[in-house]
C-alpha positions in Angstrom: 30.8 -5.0 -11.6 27.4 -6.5 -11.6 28.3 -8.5 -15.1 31.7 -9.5 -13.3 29.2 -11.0 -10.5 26.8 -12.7 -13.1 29.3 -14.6 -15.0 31.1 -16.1 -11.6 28.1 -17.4 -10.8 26.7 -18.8 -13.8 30.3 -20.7 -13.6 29.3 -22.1 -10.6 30.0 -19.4 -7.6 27.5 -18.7 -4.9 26.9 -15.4 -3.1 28.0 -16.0 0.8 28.1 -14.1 3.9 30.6 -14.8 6.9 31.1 -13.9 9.8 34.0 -14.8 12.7 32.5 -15.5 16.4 36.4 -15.2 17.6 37.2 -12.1 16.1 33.6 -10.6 15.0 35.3 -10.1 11.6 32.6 -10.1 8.8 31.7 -9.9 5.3 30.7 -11.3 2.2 31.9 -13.0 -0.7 31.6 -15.0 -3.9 32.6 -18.7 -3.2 32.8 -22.2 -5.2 30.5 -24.4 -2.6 33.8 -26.8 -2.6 35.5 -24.6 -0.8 32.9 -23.5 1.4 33.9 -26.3 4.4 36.7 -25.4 6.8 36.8 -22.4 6.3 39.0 -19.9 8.1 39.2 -16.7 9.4 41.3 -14.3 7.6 42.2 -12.4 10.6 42.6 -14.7 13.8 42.5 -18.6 12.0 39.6 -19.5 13.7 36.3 -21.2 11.8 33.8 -18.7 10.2 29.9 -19.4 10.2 29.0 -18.8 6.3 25.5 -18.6 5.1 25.2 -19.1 1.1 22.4 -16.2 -0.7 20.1 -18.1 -2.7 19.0 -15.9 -5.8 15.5 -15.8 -6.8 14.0 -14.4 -10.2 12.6 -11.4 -10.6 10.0 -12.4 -13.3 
C-alpha cells in the first residue's frame, strides 16, 4: 500500500483530512489540489473543512 501512496503523490496528489460540521462525517484521503474546492460531503451534501498533510523528510 505504502508504494501505491508514494506514486499518487509523486503524480501530483496530496494527503488530506476532512471532516463534515453537518453530519460530523470524517476521514482522510489522497486528493489532486484541483479538486480540493467545493467539496462535498459524501453523506448529507453539505461542504467539508479539508486540511492538506504536508510531508517532511526524514533525512
Amino acid at each position: 500500500m505504502a508504494d501505491v501512496t508514494e506514486s499518487l503523490l509523486a503524480a501530483g496528489f496530496v494527503e488530506t483530512a476532512f471532516h463534515c460540521p453537518s453530519c460530523g462525517l470524517g476521514g482522510t484521503s489522497l486528493s489532486r489540489p484541483a479538486s480540493l474546492l467545493d467539496r462535498t460531503c459524501l453523506d448529507c451534501g453539505e461542504p467539508v473543512v479539508t486540511t492538506v498533510f504536508e510531508r517532511f523528510s526524514r533525512g
